[in-house]
MARLO-203053 format. One record per residue: x, y, z of N, C-alpha, C, O in turn; residue number from 1. Coordinates in Angstrom, 3 decimals. Example, Ala and Ser with C-alpha at 12.3 -4.5 7.8 and 13.67 -1.06 7.14 Angstrom:
2
n.u;n.v;n.w;ca.u;ca.v;ca.w;c.u;c.v;c.w;o.u;o.v;o.w;k
13.190;-5.690;7.800;12.300;-4.500;7.800;13.200;-3.300;7.800;14.236;-3.319;8.465;1
12.850;-2.250;7.080;13.670;-1.060;7.140;12.900;0.030;7.870;13.409;1.138;8.039;2
REM end
This chain:
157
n.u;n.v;n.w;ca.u;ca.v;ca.w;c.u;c.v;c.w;o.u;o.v;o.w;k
-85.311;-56.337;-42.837;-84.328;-55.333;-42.478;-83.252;-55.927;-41.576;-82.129;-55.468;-41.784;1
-83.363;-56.936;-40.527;-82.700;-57.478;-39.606;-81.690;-58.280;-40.450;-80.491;-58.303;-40.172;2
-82.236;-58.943;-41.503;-81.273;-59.779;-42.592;-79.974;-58.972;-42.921;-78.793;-59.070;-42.587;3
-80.728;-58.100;-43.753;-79.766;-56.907;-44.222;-78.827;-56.235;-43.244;-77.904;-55.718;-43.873;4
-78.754;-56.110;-42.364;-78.155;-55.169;-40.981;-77.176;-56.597;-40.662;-76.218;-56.240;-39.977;5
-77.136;-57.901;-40.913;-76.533;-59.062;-40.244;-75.776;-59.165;-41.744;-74.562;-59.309;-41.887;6
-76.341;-59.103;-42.366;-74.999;-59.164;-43.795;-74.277;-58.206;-43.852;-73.141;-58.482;-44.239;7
-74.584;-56.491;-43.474;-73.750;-55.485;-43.358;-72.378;-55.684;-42.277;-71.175;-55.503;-42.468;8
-73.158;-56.143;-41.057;-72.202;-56.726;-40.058;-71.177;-57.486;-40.731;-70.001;-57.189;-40.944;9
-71.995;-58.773;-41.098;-70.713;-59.382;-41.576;-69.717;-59.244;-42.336;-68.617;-59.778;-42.190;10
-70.191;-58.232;-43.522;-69.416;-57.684;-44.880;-68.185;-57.111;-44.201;-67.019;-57.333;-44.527;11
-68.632;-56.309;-43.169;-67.816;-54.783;-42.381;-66.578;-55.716;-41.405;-65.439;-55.258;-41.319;12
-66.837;-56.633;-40.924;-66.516;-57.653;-40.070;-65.019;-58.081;-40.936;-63.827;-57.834;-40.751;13
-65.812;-58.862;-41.975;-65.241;-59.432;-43.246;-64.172;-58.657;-44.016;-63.229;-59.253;-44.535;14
-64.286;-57.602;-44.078;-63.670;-56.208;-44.869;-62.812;-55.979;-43.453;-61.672;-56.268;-43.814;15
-62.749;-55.683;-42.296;-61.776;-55.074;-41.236;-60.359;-56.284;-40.988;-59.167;-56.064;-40.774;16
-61.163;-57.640;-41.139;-59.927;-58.753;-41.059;-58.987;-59.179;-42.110;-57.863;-59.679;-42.104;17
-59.779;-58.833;-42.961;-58.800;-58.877;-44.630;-58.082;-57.613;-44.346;-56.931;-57.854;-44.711;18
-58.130;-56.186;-43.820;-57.348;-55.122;-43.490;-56.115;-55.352;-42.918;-54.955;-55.092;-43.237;19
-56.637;-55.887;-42.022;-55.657;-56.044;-40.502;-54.781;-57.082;-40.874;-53.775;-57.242;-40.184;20
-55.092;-58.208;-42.362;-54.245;-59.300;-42.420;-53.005;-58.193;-43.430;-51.786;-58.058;-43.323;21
-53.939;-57.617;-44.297;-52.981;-56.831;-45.290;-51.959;-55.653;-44.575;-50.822;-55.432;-44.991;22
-52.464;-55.084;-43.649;-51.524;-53.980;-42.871;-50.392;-54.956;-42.146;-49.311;-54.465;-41.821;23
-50.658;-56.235;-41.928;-49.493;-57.269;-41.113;-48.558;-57.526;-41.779;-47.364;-57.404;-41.505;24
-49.332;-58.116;-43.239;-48.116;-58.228;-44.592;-47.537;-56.957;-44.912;-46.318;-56.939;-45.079;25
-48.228;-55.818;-45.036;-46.856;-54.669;-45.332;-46.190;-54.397;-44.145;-45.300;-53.579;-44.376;26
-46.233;-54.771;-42.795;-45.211;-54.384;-41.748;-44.277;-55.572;-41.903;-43.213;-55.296;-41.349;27
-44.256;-56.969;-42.522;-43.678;-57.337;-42.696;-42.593;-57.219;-43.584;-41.400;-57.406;-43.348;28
-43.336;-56.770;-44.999;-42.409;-56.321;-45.848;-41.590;-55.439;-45.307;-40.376;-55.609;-45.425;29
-42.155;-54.228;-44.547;-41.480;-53.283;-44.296;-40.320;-53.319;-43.324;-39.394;-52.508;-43.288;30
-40.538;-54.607;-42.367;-39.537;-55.325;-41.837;-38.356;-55.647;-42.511;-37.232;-55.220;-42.247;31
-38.818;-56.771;-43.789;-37.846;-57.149;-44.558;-36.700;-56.267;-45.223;-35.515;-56.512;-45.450;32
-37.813;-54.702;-45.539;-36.743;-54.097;-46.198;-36.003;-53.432;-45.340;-34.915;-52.948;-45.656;33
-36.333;-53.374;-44.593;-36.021;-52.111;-43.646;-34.569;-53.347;-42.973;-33.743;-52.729;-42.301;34
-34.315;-54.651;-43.093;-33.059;-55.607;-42.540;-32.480;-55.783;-43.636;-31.334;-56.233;-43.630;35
-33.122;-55.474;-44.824;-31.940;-55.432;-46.390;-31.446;-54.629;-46.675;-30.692;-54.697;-47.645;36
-31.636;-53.359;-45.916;-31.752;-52.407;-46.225;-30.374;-51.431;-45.428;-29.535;-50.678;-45.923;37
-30.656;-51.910;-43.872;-29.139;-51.781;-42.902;-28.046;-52.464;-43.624;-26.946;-51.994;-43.913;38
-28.753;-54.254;-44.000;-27.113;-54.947;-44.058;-26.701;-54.482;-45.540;-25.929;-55.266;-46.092;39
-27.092;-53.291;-46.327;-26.390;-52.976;-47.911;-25.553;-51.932;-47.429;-24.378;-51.764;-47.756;40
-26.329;-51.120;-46.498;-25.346;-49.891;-45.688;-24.522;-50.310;-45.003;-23.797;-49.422;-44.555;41
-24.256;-51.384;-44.667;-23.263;-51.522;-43.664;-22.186;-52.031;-44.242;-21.049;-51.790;-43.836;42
-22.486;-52.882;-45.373;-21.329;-53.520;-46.018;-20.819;-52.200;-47.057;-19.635;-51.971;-47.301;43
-21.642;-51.632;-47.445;-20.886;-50.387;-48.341;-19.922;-49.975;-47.445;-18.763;-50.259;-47.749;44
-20.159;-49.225;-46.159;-19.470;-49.050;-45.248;-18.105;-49.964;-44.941;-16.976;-49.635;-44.578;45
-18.570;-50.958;-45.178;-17.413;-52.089;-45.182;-16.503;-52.029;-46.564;-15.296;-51.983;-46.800;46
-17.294;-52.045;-47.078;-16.594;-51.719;-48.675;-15.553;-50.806;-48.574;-14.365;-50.982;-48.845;47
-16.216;-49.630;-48.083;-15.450;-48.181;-48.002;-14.005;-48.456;-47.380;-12.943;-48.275;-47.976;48
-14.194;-49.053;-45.722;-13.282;-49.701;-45.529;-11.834;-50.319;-46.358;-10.747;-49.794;-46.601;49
-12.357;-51.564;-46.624;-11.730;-52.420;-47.298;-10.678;-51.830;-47.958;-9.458;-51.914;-47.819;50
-11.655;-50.993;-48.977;-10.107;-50.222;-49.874;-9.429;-49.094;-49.862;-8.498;-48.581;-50.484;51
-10.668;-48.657;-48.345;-9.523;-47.689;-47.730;-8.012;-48.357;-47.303;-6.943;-47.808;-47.571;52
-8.123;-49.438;-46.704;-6.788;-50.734;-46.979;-6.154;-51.228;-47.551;-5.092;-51.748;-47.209;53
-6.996;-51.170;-49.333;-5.826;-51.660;-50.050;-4.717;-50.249;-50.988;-3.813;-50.220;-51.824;54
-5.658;-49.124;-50.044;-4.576;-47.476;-50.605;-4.163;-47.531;-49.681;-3.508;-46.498;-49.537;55
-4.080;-48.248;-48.662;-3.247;-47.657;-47.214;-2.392;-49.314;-46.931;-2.060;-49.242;-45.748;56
-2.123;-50.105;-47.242;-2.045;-51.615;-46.635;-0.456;-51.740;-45.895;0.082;-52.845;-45.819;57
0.119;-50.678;-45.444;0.429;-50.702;-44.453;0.039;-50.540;-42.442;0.438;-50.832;-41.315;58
-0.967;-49.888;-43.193;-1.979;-49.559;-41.355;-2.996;-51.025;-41.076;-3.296;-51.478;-39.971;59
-3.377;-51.548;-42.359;-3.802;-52.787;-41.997;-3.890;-53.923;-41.093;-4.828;-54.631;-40.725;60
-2.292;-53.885;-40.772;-1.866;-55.203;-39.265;-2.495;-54.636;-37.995;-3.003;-55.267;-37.069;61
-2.370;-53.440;-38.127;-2.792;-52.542;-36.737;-4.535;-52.868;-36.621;-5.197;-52.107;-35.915;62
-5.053;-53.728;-37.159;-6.218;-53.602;-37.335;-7.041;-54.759;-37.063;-8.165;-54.833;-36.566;63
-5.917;-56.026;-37.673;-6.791;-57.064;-38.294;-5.856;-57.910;-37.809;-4.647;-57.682;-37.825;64
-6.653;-59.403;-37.144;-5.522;-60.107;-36.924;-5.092;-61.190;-37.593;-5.497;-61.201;-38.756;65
-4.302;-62.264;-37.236;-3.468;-62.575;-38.276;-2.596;-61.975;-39.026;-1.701;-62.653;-39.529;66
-2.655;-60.776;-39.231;-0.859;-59.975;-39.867;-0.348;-59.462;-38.683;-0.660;-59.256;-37.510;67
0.896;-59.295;-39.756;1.868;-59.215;-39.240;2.290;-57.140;-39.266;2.196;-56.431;-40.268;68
2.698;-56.703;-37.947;3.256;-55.243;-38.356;4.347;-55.237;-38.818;5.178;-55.312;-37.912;69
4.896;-55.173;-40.029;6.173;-55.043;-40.573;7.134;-53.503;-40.442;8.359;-53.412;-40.520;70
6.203;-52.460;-40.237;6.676;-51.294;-40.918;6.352;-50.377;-39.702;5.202;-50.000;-39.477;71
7.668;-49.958;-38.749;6.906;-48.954;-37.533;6.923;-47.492;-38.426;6.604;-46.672;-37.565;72
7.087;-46.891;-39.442;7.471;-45.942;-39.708;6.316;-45.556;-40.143;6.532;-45.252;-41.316;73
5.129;-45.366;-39.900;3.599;-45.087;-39.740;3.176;-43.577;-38.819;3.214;-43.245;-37.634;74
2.844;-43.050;-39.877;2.181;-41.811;-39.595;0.836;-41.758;-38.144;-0.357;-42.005;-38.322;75
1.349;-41.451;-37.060;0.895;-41.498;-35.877;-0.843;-40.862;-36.103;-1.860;-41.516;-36.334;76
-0.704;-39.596;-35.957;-2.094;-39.376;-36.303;-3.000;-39.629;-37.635;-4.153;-39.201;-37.696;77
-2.295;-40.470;-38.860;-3.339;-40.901;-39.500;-3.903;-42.408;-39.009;-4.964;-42.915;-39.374;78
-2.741;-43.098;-37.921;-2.933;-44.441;-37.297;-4.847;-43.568;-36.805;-5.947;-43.761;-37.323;79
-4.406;-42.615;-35.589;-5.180;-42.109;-34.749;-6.795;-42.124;-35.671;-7.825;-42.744;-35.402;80
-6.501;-41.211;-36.782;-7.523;-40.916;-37.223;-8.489;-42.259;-37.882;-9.719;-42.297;-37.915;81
-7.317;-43.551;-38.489;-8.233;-44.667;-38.744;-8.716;-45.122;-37.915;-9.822;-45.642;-38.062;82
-7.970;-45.103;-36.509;-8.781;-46.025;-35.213;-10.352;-45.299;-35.108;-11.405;-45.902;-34.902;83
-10.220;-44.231;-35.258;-11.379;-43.110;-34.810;-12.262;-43.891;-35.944;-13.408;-44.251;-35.675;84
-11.720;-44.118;-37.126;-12.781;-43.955;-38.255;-13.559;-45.926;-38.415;-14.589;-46.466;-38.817;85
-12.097;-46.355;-37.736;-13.165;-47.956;-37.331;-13.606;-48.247;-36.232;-14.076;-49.371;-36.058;86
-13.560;-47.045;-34.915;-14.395;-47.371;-33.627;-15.938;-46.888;-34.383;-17.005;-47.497;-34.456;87
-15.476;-45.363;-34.952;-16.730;-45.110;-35.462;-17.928;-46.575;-36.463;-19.027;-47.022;-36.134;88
-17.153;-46.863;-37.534;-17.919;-47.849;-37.650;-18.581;-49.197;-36.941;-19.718;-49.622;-37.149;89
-17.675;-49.710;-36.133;-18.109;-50.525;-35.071;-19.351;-50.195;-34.318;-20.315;-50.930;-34.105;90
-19.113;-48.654;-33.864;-20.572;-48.271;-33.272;-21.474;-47.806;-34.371;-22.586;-47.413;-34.017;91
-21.292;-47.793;-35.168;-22.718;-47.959;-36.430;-23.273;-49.160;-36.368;-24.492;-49.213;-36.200;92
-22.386;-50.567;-36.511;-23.272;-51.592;-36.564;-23.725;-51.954;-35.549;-24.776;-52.591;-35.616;93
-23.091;-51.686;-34.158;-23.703;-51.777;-33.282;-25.075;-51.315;-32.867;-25.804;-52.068;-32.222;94
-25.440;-50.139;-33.205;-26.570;-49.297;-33.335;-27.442;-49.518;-34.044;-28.595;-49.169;-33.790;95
-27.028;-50.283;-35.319;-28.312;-50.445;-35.875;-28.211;-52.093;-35.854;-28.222;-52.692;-36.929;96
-28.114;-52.788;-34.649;-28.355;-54.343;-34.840;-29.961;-54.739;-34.559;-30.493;-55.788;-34.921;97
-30.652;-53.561;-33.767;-32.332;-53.824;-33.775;-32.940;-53.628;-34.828;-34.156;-53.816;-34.793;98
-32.312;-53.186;-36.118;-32.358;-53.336;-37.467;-32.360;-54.308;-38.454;-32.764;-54.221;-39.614;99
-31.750;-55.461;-37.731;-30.926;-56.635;-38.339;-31.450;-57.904;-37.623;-31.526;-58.080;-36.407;100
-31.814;-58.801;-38.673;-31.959;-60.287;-37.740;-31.098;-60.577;-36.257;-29.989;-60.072;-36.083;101
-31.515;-61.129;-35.602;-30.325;-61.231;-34.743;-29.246;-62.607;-35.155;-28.334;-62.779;-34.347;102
-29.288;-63.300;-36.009;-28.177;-64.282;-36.528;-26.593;-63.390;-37.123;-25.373;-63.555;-37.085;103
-27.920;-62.095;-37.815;-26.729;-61.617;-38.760;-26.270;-61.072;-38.251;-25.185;-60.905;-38.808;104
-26.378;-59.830;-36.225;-25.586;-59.078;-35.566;-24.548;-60.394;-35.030;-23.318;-60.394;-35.084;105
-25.240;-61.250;-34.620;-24.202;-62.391;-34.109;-22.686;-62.071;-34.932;-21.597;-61.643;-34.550;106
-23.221;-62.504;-36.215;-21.735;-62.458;-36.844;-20.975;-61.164;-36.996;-19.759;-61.046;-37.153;107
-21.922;-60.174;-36.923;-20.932;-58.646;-36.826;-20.192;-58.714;-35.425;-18.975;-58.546;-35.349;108
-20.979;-58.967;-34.338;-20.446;-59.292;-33.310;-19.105;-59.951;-32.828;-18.429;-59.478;-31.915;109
-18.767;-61.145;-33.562;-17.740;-61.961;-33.512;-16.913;-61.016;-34.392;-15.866;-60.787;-33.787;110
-16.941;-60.433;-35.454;-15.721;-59.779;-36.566;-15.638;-58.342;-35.317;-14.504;-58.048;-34.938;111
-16.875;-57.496;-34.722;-16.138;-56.305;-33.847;-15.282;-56.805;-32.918;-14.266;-56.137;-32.731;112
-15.432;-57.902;-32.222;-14.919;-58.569;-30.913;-13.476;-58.716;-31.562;-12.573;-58.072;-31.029;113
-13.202;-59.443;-32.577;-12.303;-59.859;-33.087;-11.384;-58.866;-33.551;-10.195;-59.071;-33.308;114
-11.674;-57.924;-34.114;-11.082;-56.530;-34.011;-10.651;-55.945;-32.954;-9.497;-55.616;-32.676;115
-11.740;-55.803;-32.282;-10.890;-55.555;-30.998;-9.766;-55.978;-30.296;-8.933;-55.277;-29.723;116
-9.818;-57.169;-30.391;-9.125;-57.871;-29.639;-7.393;-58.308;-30.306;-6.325;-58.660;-29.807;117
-7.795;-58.097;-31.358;-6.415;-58.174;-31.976;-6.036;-57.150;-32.362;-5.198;-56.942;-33.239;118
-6.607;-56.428;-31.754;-6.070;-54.311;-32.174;-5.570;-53.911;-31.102;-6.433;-53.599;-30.281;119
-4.352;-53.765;-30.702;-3.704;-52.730;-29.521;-3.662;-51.471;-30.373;-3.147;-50.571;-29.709;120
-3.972;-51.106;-31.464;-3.899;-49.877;-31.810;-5.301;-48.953;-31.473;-5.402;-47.757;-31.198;121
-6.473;-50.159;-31.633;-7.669;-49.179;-30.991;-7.838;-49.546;-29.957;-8.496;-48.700;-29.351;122
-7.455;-50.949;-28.943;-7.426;-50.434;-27.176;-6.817;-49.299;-26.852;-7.172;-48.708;-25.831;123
-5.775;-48.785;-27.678;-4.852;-47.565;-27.198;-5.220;-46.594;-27.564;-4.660;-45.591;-27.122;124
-6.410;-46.428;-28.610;-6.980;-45.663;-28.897;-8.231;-44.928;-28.318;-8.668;-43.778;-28.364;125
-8.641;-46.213;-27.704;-10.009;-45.963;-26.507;-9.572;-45.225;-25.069;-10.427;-44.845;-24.269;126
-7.921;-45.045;-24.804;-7.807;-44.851;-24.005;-7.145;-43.469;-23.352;-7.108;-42.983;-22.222;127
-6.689;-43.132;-24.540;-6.296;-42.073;-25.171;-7.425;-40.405;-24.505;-8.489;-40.071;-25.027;128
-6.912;-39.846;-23.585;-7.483;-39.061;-23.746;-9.429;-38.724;-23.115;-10.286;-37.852;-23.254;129
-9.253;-40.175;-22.351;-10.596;-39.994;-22.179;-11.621;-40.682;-23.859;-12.851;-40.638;-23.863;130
-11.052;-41.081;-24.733;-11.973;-41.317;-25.760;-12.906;-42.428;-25.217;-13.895;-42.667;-25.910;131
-12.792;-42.908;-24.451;-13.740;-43.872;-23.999;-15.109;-43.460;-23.723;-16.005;-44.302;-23.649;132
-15.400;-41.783;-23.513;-16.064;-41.766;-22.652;-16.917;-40.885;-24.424;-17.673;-39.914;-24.386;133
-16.592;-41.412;-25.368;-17.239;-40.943;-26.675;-18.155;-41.645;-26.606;-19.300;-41.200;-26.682;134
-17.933;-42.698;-26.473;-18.653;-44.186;-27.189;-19.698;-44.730;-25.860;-19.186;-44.818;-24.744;135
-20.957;-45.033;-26.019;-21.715;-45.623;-25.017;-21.143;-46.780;-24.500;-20.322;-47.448;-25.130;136
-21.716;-47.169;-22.879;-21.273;-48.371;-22.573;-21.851;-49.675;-22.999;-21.216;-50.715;-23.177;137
-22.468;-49.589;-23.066;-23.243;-51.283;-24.021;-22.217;-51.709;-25.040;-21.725;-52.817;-25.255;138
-22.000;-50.383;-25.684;-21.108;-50.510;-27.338;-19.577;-51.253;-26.841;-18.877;-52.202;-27.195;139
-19.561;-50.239;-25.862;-18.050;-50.733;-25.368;-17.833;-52.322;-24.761;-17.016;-53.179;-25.098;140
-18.564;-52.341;-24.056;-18.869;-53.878;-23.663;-19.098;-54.952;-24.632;-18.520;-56.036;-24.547;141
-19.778;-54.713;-25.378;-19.863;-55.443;-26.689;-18.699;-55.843;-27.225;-18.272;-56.998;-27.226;142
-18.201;-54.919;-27.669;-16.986;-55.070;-28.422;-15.613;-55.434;-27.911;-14.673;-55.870;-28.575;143
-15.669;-55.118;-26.302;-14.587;-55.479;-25.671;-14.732;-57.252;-25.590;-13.912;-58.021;-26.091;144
-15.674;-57.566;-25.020;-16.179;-59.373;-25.245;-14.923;-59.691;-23.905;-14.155;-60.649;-23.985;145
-14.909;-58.835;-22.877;-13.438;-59.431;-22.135;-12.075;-59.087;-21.846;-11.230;-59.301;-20.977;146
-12.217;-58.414;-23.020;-10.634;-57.736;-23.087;-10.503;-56.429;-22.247;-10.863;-55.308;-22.607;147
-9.877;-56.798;-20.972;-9.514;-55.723;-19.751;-8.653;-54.929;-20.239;-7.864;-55.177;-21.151;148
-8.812;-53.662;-19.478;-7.958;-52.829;-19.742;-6.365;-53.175;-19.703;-5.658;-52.743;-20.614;149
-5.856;-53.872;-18.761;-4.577;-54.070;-18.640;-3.928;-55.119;-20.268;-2.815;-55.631;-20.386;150
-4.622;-55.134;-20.886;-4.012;-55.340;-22.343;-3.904;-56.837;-22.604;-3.455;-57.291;-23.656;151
-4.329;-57.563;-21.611;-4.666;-58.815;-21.447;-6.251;-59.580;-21.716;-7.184;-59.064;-21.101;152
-6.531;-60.645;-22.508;-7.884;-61.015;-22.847;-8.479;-61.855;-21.817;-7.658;-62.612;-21.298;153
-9.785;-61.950;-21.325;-10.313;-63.182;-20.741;-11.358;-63.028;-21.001;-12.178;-62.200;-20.606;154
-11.465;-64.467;-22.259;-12.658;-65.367;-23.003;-13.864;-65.961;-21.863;-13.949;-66.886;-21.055;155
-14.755;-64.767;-22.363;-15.840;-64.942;-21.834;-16.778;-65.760;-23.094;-17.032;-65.459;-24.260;156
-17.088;-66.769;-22.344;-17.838;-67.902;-23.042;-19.082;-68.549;-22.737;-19.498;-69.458;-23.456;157
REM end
């Protein structure tokens, strides 16, 4: 009987660590999908973007740097309403970067910073009214990377 009761042990033993290895592999998977899964939403989001720019590709410079603003004759509150609609996205990816490897927020990181920073249309937009006080401070910090209020940058490195 003592035999039998030491093979049950072990079977039960045997059977709980093969569990615990298999419940590790599906939190992994579930890891995996759950970081393939943000970065498809986020780039759709980006997508959305994009050609919201190429029906609009005059509000574009106001946005992105390297262009040029050619055209002041720009509809003020739809400027307003895109800044709103790319702070908003900025703080999406921001929010879900504990979602995301941290290599791949890195690089969202550098493209929000970079936005920022070459956007006086959404510093002026953050400032507007108190809108600053929409957006959490982490987010804001993030994305500012330096850039003081007085409209001037300092590269924090």
């Amino acid at each position: 009987m003592g035999e039998i009761l030491k093979n049950l042990q072990f079977w039960s033993l045997l059977v709980s660590v093969v569990s615990v290895l298999l419940v590790l592999y599906q939190i992994q998977n579930l890891v995996e999908s759950i970081h393939s899964q943000t970065y498809q939403r986020i780039y759709e989001l980006m997508i959305q973007i994009d050609r919201f720019f190429i029906d609009n590709p005059k509000l574009k410079p106001y946005f992105y740097p390297n262009t040029t603003i050619t055209d002041e004759d720009v509809d003020k509150e739809k400027l307003l309403s895109v800044s709103e609609m790319m702070m908003d996205y900025l703080d999406n990816v921001y929010h879900q970067r504990a979602c995301m490897p941290s290599h791949t927020f890195d690089g969202f990181r550098e493209y929000m910073q970079s936005v920022y920073r070459s956007s006086e249309t959404l510093q002026n937009y953050l400032a507007l009214s108190g809108r600053e006080k929409w957006y959490p401070k982490d987010f804001l910090e993030c994305i500012k990377g330096g850039v003081t209020g007085s409209g001037k940058w300092h590269w924090l490195r």
